[in-house]
mmCIF file of the N, C-alpha and C atoms, coordinates in Angstrom:
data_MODEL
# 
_entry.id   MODEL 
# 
loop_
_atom_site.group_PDB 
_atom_site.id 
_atom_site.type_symbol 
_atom_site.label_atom_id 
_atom_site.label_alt_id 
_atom_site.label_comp_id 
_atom_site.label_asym_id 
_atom_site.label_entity_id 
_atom_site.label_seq_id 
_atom_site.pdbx_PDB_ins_code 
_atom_site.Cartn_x 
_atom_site.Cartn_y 
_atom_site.Cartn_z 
_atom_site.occupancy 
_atom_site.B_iso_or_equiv 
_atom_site.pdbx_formal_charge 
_atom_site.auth_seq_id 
_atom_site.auth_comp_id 
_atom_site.auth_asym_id 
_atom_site.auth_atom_id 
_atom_site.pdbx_PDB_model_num 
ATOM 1   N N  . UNK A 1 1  ? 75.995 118.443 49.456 1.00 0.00 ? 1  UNK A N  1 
ATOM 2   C CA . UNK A 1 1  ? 76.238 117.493 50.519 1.00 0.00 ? 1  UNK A CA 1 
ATOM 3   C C  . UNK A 1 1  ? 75.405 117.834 51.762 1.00 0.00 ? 1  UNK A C  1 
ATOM 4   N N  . UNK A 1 2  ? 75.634 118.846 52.095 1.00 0.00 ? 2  UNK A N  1 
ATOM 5   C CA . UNK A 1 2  ? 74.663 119.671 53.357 1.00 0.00 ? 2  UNK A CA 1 
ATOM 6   C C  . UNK A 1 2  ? 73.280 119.349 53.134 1.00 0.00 ? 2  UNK A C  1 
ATOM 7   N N  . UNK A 1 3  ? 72.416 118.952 52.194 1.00 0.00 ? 3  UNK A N  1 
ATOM 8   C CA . UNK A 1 3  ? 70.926 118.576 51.659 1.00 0.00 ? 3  UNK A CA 1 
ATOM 9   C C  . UNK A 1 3  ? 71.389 116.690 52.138 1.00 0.00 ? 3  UNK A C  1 
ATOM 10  N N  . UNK A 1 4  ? 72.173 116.571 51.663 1.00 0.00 ? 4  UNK A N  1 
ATOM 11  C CA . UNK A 1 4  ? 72.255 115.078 51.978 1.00 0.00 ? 4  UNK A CA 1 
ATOM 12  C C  . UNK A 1 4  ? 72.020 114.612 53.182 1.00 0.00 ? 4  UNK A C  1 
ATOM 13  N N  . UNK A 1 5  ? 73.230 115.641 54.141 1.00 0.00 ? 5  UNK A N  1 
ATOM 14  C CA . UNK A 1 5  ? 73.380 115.205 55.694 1.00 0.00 ? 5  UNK A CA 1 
ATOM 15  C C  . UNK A 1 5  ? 71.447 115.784 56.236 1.00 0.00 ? 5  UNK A C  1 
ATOM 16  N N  . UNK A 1 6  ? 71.326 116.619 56.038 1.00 0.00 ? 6  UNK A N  1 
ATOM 17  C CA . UNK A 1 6  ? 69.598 116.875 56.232 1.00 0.00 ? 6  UNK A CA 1 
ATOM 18  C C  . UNK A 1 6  ? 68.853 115.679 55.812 1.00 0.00 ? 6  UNK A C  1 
ATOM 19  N N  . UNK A 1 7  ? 68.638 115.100 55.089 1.00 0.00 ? 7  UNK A N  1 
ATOM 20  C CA . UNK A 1 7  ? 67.981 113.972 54.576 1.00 0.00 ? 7  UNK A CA 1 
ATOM 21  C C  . UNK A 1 7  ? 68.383 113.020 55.070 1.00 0.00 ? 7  UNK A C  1 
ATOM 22  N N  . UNK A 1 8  ? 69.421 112.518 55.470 1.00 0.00 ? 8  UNK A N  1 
ATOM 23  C CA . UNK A 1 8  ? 70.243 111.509 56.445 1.00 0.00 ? 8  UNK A CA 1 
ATOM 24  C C  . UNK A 1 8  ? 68.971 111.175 57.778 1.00 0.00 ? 8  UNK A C  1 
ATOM 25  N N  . UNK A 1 9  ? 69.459 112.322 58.252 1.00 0.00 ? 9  UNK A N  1 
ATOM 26  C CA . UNK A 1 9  ? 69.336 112.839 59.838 1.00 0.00 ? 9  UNK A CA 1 
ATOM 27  C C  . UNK A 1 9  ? 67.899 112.711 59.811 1.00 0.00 ? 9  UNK A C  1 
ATOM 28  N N  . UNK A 1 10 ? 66.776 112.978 58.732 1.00 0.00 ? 10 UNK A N  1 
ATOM 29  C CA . UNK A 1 10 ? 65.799 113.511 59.091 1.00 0.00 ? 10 UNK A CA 1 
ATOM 30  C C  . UNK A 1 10 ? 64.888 111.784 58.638 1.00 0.00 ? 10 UNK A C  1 
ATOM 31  N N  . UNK A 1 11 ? 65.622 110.998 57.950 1.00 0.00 ? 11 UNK A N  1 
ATOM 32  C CA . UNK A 1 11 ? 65.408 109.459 58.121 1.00 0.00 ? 11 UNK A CA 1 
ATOM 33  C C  . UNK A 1 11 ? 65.780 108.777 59.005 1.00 0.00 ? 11 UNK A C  1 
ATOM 34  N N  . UNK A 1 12 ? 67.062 109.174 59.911 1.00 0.00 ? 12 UNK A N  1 
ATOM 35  C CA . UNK A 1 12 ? 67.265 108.490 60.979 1.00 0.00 ? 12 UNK A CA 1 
ATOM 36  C C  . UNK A 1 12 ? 65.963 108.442 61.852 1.00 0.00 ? 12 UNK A C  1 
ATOM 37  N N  . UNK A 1 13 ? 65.187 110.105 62.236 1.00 0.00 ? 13 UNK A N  1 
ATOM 38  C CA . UNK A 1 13 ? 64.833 110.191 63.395 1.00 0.00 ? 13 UNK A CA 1 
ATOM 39  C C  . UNK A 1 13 ? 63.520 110.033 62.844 1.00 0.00 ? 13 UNK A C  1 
ATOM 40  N N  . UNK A 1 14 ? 62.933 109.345 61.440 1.00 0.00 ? 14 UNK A N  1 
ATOM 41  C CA . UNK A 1 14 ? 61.835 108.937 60.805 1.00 0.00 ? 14 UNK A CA 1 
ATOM 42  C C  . UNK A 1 14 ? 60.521 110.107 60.758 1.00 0.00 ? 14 UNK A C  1 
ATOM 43  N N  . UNK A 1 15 ? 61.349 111.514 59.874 1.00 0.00 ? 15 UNK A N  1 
ATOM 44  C CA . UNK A 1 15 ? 60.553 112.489 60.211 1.00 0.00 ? 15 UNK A CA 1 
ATOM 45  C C  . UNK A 1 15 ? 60.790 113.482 58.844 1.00 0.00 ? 15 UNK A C  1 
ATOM 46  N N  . UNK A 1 16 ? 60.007 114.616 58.622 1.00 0.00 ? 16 UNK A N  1 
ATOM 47  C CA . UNK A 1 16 ? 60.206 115.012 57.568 1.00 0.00 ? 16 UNK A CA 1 
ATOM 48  C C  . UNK A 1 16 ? 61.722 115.956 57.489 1.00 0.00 ? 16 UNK A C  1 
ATOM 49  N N  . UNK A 1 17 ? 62.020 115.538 56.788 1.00 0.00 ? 17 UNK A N  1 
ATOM 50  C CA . UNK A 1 17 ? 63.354 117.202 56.481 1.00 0.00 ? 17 UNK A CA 1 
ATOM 51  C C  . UNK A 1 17 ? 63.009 118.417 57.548 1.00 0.00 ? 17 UNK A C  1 
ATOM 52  N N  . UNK A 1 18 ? 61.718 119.046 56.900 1.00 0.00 ? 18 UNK A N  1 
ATOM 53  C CA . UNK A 1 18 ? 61.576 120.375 57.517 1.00 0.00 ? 18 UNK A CA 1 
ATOM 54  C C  . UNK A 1 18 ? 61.117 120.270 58.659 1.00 0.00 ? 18 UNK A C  1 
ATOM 55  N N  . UNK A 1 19 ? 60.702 119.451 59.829 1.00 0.00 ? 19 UNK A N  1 
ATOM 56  C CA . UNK A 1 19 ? 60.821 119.034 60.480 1.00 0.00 ? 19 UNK A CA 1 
ATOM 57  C C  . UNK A 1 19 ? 61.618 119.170 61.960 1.00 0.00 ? 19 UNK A C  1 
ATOM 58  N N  . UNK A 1 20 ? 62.822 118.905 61.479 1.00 0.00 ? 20 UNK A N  1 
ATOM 59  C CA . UNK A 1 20 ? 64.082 119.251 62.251 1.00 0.00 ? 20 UNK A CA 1 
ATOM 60  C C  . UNK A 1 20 ? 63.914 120.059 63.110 1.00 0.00 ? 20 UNK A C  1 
ATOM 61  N N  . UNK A 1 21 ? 63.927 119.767 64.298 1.00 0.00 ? 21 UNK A N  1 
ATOM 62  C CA . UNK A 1 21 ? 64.366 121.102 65.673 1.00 0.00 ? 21 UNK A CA 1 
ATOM 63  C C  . UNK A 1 21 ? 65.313 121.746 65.935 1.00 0.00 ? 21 UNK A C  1 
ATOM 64  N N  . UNK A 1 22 ? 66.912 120.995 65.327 1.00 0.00 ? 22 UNK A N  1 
ATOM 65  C CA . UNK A 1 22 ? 67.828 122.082 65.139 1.00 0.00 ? 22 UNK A CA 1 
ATOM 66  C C  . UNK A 1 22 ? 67.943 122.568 63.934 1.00 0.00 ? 22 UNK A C  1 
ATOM 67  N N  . UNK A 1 23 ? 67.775 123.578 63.239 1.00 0.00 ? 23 UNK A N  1 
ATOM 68  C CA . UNK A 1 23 ? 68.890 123.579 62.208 1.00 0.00 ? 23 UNK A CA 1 
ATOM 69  C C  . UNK A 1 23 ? 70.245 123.325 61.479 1.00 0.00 ? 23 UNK A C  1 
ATOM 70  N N  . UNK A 1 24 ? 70.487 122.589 60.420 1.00 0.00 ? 24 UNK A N  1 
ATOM 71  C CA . UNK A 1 24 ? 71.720 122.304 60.245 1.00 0.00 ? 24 UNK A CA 1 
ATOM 72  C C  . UNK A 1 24 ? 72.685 123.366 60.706 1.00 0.00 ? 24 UNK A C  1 
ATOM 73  N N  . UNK A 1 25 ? 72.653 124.403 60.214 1.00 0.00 ? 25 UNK A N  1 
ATOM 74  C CA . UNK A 1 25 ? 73.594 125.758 60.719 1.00 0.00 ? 25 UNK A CA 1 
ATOM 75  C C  . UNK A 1 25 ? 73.830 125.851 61.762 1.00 0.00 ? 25 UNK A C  1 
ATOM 76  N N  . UNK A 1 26 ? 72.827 125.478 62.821 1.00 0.00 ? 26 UNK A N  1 
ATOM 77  C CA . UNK A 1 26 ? 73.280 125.698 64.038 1.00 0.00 ? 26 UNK A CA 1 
ATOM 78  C C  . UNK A 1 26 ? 74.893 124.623 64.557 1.00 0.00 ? 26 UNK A C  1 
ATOM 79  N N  . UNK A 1 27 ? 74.817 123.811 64.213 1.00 0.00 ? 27 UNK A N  1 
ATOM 80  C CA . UNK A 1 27 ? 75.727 122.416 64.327 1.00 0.00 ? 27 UNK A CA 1 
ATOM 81  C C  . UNK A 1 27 ? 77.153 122.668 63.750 1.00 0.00 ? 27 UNK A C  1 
ATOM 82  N N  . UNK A 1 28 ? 76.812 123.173 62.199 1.00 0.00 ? 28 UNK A N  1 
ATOM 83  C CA . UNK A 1 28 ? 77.951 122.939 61.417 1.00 0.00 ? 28 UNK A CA 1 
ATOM 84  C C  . UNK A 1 28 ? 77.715 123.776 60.465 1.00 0.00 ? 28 UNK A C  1 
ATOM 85  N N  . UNK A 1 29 ? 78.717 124.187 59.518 1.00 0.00 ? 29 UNK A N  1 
ATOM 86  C CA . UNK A 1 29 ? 78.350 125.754 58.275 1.00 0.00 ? 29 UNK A CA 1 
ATOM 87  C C  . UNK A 1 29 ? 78.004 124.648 56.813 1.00 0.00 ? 29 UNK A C  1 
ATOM 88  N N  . UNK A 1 30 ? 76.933 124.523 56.428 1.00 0.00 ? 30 UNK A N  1 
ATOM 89  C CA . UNK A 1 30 ? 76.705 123.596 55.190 1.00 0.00 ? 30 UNK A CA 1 
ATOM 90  C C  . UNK A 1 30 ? 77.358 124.389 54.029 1.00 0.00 ? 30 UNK A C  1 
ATOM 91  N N  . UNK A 1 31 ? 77.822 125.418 54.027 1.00 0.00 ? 31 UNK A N  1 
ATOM 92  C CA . UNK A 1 31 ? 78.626 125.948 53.188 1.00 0.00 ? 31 UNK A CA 1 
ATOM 93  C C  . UNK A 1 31 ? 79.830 125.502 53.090 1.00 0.00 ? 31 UNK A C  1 
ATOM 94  N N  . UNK A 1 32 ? 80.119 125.506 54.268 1.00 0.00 ? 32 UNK A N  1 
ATOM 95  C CA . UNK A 1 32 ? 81.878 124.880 54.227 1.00 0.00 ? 32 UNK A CA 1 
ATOM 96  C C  . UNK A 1 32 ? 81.667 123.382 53.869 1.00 0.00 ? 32 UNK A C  1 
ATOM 97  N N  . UNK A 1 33 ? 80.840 123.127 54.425 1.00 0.00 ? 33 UNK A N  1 
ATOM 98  C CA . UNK A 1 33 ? 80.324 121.108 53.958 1.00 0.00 ? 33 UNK A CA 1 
ATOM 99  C C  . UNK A 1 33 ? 80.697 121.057 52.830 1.00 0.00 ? 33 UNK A C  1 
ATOM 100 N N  . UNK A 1 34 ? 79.537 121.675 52.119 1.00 0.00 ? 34 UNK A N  1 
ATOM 101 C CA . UNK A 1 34 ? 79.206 121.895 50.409 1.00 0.00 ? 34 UNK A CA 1 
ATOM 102 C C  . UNK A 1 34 ? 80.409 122.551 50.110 1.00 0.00 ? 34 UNK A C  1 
ATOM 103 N N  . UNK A 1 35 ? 81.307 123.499 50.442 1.00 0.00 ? 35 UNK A N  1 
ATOM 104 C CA . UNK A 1 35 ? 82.545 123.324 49.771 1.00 0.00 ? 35 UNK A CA 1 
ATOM 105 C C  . UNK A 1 35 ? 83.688 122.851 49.535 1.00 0.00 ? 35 UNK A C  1 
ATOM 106 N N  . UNK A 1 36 ? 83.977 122.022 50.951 1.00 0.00 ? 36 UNK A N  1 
ATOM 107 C CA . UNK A 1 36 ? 85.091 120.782 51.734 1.00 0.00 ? 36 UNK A CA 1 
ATOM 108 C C  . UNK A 1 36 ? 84.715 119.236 50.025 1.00 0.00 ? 36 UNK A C  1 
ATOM 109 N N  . UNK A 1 37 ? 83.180 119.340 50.217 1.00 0.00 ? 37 UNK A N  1 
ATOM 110 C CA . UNK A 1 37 ? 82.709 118.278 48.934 1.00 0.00 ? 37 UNK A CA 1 
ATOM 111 C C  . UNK A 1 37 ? 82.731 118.188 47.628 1.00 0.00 ? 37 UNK A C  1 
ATOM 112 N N  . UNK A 1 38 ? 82.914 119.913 47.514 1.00 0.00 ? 38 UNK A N  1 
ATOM 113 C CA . UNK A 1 38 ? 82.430 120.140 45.942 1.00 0.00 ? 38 UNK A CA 1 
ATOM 114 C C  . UNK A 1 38 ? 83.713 119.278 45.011 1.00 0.00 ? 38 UNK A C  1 
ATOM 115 N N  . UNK A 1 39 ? 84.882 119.593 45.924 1.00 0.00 ? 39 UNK A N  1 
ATOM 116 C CA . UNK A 1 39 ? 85.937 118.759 44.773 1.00 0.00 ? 39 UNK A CA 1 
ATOM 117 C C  . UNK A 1 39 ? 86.150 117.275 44.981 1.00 0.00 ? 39 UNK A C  1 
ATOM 118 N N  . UNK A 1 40 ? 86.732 116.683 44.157 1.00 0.00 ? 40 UNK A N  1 
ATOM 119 C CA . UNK A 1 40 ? 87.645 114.919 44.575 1.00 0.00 ? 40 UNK A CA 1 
ATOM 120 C C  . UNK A 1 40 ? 88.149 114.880 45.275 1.00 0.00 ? 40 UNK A C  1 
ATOM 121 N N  . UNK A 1 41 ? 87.787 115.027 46.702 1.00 0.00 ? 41 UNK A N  1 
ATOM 122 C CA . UNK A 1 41 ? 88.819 115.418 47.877 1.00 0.00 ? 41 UNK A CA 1 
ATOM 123 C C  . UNK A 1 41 ? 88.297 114.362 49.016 1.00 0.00 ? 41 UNK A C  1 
ATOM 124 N N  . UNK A 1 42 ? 89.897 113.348 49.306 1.00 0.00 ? 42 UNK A N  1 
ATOM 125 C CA . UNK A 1 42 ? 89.395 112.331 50.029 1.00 0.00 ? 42 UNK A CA 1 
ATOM 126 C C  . UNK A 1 42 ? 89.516 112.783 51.523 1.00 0.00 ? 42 UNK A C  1 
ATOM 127 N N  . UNK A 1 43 ? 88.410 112.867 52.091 1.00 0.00 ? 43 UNK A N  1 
ATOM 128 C CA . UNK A 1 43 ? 88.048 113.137 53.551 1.00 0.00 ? 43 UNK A CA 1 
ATOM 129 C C  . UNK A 1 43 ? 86.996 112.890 54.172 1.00 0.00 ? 43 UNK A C  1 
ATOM 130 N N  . UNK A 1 44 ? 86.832 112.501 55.631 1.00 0.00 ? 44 UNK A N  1 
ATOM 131 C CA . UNK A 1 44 ? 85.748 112.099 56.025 1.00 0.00 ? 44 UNK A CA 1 
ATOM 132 C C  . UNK A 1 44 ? 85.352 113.382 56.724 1.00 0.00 ? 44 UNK A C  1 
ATOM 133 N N  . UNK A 1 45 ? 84.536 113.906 57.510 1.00 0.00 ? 45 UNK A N  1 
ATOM 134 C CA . UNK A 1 45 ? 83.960 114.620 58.636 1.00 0.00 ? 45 UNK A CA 1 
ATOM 135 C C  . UNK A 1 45 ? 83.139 114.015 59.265 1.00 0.00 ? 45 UNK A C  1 
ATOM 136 N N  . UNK A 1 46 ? 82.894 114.269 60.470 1.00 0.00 ? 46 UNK A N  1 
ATOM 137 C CA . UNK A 1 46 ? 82.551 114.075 61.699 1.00 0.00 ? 46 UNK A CA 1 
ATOM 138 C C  . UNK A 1 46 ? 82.374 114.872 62.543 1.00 0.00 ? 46 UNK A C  1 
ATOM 139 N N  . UNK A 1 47 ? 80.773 115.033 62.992 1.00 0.00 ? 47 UNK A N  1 
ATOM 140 C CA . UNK A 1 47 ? 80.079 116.199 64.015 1.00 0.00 ? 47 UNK A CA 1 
ATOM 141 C C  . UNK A 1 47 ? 78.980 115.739 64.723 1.00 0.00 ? 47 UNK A C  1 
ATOM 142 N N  . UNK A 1 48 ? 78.769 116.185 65.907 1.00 0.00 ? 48 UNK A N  1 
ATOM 143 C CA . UNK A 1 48 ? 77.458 115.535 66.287 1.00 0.00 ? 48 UNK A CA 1 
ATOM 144 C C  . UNK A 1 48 ? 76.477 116.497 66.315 1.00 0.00 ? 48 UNK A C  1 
ATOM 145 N N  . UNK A 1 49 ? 75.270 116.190 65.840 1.00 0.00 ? 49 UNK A N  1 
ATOM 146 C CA . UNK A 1 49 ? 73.983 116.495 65.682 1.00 0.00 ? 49 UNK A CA 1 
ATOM 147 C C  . UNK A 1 49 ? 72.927 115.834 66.887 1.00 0.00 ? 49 UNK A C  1 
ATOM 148 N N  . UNK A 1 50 ? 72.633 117.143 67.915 1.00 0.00 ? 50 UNK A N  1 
ATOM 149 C CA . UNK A 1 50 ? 71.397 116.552 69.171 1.00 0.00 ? 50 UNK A CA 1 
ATOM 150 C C  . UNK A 1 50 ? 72.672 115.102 69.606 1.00 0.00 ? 50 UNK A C  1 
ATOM 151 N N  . UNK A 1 51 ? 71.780 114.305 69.461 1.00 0.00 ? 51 UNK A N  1 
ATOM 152 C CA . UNK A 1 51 ? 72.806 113.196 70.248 1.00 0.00 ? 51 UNK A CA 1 
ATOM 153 C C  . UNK A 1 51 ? 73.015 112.297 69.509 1.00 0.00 ? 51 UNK A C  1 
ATOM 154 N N  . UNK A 1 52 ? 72.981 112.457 68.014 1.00 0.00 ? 52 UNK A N  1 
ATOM 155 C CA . UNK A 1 52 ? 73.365 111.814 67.162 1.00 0.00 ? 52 UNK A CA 1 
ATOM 156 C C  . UNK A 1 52 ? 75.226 111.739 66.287 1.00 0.00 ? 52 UNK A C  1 
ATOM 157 N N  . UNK A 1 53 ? 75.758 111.233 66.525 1.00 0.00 ? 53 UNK A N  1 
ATOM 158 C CA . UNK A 1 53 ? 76.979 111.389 65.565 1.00 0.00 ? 53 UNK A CA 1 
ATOM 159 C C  . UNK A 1 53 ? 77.159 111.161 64.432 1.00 0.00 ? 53 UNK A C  1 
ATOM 160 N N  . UNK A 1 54 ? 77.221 111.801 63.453 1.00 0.00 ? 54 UNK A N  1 
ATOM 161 C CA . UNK A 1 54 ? 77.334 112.378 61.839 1.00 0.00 ? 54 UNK A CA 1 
ATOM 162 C C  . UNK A 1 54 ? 78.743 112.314 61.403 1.00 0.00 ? 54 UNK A C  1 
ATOM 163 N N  . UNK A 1 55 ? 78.307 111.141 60.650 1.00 0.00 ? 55 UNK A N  1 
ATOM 164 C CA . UNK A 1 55 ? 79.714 111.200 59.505 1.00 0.00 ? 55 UNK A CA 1 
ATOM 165 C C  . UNK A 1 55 ? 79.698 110.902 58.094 1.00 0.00 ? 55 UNK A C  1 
ATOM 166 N N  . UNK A 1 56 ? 80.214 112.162 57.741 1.00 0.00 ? 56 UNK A N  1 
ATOM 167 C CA . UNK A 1 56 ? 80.072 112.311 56.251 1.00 0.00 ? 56 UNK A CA 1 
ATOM 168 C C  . UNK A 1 56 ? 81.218 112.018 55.023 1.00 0.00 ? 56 UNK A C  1 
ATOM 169 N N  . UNK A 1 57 ? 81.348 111.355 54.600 1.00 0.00 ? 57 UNK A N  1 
ATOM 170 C CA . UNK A 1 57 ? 82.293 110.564 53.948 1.00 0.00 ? 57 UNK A CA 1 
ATOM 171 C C  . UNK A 1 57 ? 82.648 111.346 51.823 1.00 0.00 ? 57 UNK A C  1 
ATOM 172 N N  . UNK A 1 58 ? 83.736 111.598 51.433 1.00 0.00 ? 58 UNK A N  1 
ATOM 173 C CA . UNK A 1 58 ? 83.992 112.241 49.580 1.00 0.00 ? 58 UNK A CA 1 
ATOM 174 C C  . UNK A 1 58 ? 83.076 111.032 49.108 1.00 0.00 ? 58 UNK A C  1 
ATOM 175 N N  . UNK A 1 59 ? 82.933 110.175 49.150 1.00 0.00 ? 59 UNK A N  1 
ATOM 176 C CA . UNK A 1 59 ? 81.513 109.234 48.070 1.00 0.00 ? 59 UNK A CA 1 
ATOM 177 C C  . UNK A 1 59 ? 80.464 109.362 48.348 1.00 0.00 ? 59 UNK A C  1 
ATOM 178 N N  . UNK A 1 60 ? 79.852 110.287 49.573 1.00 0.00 ? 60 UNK A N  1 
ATOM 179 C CA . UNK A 1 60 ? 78.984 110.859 49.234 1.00 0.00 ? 60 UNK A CA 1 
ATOM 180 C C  . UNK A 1 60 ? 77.796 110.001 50.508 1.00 0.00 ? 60 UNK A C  1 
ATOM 181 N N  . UNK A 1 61 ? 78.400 109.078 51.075 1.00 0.00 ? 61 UNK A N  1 
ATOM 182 C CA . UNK A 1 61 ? 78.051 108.421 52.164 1.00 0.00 ? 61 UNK A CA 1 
ATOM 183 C C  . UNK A 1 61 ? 77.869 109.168 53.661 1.00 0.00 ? 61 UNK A C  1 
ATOM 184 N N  . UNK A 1 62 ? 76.833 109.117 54.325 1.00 0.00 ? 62 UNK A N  1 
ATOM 185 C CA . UNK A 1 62 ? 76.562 110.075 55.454 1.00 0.00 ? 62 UNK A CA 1 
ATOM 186 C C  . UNK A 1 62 ? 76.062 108.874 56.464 1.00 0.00 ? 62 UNK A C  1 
ATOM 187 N N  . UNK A 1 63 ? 76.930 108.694 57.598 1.00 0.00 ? 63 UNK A N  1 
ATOM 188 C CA . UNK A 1 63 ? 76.493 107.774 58.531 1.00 0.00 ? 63 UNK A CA 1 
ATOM 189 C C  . UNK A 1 63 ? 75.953 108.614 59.572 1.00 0.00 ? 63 UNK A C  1 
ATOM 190 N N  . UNK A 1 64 ? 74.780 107.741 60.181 1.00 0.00 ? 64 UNK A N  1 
ATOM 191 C CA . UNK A 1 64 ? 73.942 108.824 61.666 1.00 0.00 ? 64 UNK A CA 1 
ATOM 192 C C  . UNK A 1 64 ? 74.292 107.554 62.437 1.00 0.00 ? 64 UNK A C  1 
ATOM 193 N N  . UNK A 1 65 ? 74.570 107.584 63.336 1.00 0.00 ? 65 UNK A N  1 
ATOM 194 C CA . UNK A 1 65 ? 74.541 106.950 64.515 1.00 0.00 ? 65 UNK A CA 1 
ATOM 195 C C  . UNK A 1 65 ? 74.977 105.500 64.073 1.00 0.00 ? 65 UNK A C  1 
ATOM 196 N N  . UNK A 1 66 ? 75.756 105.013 63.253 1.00 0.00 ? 66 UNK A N  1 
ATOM 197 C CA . UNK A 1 66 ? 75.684 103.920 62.268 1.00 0.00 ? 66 UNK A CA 1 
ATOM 198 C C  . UNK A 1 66 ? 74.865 103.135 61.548 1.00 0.00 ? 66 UNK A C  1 
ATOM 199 N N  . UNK A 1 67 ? 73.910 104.243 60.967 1.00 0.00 ? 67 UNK A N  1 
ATOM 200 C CA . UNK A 1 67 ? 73.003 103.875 59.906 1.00 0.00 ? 67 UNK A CA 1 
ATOM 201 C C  . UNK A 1 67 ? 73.446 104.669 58.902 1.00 0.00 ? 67 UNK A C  1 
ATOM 202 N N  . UNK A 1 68 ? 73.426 103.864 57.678 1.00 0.00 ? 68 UNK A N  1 
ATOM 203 C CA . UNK A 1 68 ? 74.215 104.443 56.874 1.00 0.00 ? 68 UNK A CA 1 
ATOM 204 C C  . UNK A 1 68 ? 73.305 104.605 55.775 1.00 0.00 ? 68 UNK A C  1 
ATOM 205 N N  . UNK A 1 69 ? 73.558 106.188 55.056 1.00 0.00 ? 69 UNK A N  1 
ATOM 206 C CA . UNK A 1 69 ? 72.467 106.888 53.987 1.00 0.00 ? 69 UNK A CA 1 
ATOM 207 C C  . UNK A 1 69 ? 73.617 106.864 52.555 1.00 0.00 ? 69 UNK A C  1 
ATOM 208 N N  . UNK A 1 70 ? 73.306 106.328 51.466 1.00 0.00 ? 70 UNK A N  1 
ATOM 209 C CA . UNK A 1 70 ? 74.162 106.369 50.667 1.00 0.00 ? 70 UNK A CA 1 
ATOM 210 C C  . UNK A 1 70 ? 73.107 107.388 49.207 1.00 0.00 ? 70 UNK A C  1 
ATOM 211 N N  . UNK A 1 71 ? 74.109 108.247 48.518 1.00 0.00 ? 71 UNK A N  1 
ATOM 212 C CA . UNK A 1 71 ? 73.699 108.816 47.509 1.00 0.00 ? 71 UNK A CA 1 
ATOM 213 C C  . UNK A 1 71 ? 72.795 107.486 46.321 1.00 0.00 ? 71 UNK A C  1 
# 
């Protein structure tokens, strides 16, 4: 999921992945992401990234600023 929200973010701001000036880590633990996701577990999250707001949805849906990135 944490690769997802990176790929999200890094189409919002029309730029490559590696790219990025923050690091995901810095923001939020993509470990805990990637493990909050790994199961059938209905929950959304919500964090902001720079001045973007990030929400990451169990189907796998990652909204930036209300543009929405679907698997």
């Amino acid at each position: 999921m944490s690769m997802r929200v990176i790929d999200a973010i890094a189409a919002e701001l029309d730029i490559d992945p590696l790219e990025l000036d923050t690091p995901l880590f810095e923001v939020i633990n993509p470990e805990a992401l990637d493990r909050l996701f790994r199961d059938d577990v209905d929950c959304t999250v919500s964090f902001a990234y720079d001045d973007y707001e990030v929400t990451v949805s169990n189907d796998g849906t990652v909204t930036v600023d209300g543009s929405t990135y679907r698997p």
